[in-house]
C-alpha positions as a printed NumPy array, in Angstrom:
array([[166.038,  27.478,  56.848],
       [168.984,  28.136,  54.249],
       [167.798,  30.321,  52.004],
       [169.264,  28.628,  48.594],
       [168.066,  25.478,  46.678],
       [169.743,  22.377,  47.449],
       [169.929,  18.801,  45.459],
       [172.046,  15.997,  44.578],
       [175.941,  17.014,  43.415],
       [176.551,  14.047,  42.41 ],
       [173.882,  13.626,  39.321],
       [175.014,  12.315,  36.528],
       [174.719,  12.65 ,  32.016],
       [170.857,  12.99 ,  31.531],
       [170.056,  13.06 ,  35.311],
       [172.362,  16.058,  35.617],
       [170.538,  17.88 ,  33.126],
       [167.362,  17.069,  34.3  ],
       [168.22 ,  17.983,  37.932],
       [169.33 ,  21.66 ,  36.524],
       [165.703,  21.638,  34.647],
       [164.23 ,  20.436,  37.701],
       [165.331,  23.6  ,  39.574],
       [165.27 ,  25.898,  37.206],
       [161.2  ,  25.08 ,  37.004],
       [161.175,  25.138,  40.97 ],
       [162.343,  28.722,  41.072],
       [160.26 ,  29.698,  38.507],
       [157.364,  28.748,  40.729],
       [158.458,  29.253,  44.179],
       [156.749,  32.618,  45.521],
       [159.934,  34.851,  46.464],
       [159.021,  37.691,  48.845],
       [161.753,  39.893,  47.836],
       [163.499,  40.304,  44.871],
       [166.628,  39.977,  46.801],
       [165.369,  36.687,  47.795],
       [165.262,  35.719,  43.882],
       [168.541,  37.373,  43.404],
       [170.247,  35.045,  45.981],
       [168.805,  32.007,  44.319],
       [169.424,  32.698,  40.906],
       [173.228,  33.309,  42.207],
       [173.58 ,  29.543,  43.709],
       [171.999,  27.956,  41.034],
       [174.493,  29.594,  38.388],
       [177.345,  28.511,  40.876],
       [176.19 ,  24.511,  40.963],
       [175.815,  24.907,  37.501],
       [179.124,  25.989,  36.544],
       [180.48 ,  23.217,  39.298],
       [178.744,  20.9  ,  37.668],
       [180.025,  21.649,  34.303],
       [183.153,  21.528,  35.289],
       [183.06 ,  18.342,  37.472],
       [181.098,  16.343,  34.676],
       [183.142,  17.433,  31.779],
       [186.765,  17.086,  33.289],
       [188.079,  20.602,  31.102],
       [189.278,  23.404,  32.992],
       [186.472,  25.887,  32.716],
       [187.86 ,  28.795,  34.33 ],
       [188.719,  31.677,  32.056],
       [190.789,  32.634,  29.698],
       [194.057,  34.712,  30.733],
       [196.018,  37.97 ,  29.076],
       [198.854,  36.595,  30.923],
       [199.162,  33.617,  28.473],
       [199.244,  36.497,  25.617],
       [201.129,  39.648,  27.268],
       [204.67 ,  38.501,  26.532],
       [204.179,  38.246,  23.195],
       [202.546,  42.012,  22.7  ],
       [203.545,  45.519,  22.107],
       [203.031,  47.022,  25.764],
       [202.444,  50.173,  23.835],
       [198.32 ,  50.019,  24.205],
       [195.967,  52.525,  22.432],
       [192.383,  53.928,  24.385],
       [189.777,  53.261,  21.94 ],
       [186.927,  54.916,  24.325],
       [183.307,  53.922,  25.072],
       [181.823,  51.614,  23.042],
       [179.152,  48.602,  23.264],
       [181.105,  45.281,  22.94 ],
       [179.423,  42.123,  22.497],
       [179.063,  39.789,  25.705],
       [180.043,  37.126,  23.01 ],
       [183.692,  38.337,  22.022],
       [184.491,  39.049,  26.425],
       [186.218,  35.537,  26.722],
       [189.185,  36.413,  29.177],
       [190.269,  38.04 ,  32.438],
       [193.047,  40.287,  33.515],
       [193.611,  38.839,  36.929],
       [190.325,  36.216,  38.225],
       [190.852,  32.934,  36.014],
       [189.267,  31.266,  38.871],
       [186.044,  33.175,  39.986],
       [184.255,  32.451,  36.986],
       [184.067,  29.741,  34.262],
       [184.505,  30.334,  30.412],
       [180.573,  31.654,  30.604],
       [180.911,  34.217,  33.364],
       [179.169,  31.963,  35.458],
       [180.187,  32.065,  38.747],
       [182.106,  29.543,  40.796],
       [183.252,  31.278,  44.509],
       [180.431,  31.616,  47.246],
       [182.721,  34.744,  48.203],
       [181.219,  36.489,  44.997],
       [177.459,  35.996,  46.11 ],
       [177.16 ,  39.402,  47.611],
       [178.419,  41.308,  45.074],
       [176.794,  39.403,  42.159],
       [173.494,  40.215,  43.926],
       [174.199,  44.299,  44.311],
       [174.881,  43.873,  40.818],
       [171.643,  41.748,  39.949],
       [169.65 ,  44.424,  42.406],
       [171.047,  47.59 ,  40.639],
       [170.281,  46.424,  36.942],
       [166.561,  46.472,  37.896],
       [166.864,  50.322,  39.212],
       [169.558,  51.998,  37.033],
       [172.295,  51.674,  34.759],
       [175.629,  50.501,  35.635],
       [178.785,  52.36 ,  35.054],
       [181.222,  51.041,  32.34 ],
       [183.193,  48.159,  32.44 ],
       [187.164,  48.072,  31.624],
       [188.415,  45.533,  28.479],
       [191.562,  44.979,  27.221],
       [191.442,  44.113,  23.084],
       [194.085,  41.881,  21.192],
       [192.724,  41.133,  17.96 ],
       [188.656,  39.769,  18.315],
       [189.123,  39.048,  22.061],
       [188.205,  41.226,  24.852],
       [189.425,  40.617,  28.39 ],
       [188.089,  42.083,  31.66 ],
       [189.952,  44.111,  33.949],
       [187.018,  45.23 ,  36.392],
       [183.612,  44.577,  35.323],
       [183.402,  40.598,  36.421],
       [180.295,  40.29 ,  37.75 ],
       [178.477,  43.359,  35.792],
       [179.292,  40.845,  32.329],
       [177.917,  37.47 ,  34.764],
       [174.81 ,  39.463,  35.68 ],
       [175.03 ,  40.405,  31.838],
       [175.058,  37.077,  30.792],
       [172.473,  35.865,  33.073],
       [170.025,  38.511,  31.587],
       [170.225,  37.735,  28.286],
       [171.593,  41.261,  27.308],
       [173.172,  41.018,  23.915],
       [176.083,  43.904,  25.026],
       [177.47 ,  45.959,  27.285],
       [179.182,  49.382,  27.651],
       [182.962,  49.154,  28.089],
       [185.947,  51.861,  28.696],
       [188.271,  49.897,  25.813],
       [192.184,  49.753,  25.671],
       [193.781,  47.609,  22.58 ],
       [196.889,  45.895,  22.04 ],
       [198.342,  46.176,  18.699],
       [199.109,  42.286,  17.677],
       [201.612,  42.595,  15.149],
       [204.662,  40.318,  17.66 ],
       [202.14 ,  37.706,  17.561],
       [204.021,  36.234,  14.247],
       [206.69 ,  35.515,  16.806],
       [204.48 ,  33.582,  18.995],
       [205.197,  30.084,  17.181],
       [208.684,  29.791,  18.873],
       [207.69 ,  30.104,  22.181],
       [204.237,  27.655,  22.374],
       [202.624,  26.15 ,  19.552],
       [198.825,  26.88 ,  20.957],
       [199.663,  30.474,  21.304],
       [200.8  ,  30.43 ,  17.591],
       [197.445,  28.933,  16.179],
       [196.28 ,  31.806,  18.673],
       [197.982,  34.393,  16.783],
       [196.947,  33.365,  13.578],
       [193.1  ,  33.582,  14.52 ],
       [193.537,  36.788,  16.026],
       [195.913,  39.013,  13.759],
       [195.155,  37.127,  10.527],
       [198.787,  36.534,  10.44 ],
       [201.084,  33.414,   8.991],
       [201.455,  30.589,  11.834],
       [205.128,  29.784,  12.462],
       [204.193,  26.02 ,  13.66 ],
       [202.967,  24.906,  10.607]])
């Protein structure tokens, strides 16, 4: 028998919430006999999850990417070292817009391995650091995609982080070149918006 949960895709409003509570309470009571076993489960139901999220709501729920900001920055970055960021202010990627929605959840079957390794490892030991990018309040991942899913998924408020910035300063130039990256701008680097 396949070892994940399985249910109707194609649940809809209130009945799609209600299927996701539905299974949620199932796992919570089915006996695993591994914690592996859990592991794999948990992964599947965070992937129809994030499907469902994105099928229901019609938004494009993968995440955020530097590449819509690089243009516009210094390329002279500055190593701020190890520090805890919070899981909150990692919005973005470097490179997998697609693998995972705006909440780290997951969305590829191809990532089920890995997430689990990752899952099985936070119950033994530690994991290493993860590697961010900063421009202005924003953090986005260059390796570390899964550790801040499995992050996520455990509630954990932070996580430890190797942490490059990019000074924002050309973002006042942002307004000429796309209005949404100019609004952008402002938030970030506290800066006068060129579109207005």
């Amino acid at each position: 028998m396949d070892q994940y949960i399985f249910f109707n895709d194609f649940a809809t409003g209130c009945e799609q919430d209600t299927a996701l509570r539905k299974e949620n309470e199932m796992m919570m009571q089915m006996p695993f006999p591994t914690l592996r076993g859990y592991a794999f489960q948990l992964f599947e139901t965070l992937r129809r999850s994030a499907w469902r999220r994105n099928l229901f709501t019609g938004k494009q729920a993968g995440l955020e990417s530097i590449s819509d900001y690089k243009s516009f920055l210094n390329h002279t970055r500055q190593y701020l070292g190890l520090q805890e960021i919070p899981l909150s202010q990692i919005t973005g990627t470097v490179n997998r817009t697609k693998d995972f929605d705006r909440n780290f959840m997951p969305r590829k079957k191809h990532l089920c391995e890995r997430w689990v390794s990752i899952y099985l490892t936070s119950e033994r030991s530690s994991w290493s650091a993860i590697r961010l990018y900063k421009i202005g309040p924003k953090y986005f991942v260059e390796d570390g995609h899964h550790r801040v899913s499995v992050a996520n998924t455990l509630n954990m408020k932070s996580i430890l982080s190797e942490v490059w910035e990019y000074p924002t300063e050309t973002y006042r130039w942002v307004g000429y070149h796309n209005r949404s990256l100019c609004c952008s701008a402002k938030q970030l680097s506290d800066t006068s918006c060129l579109c207005e």
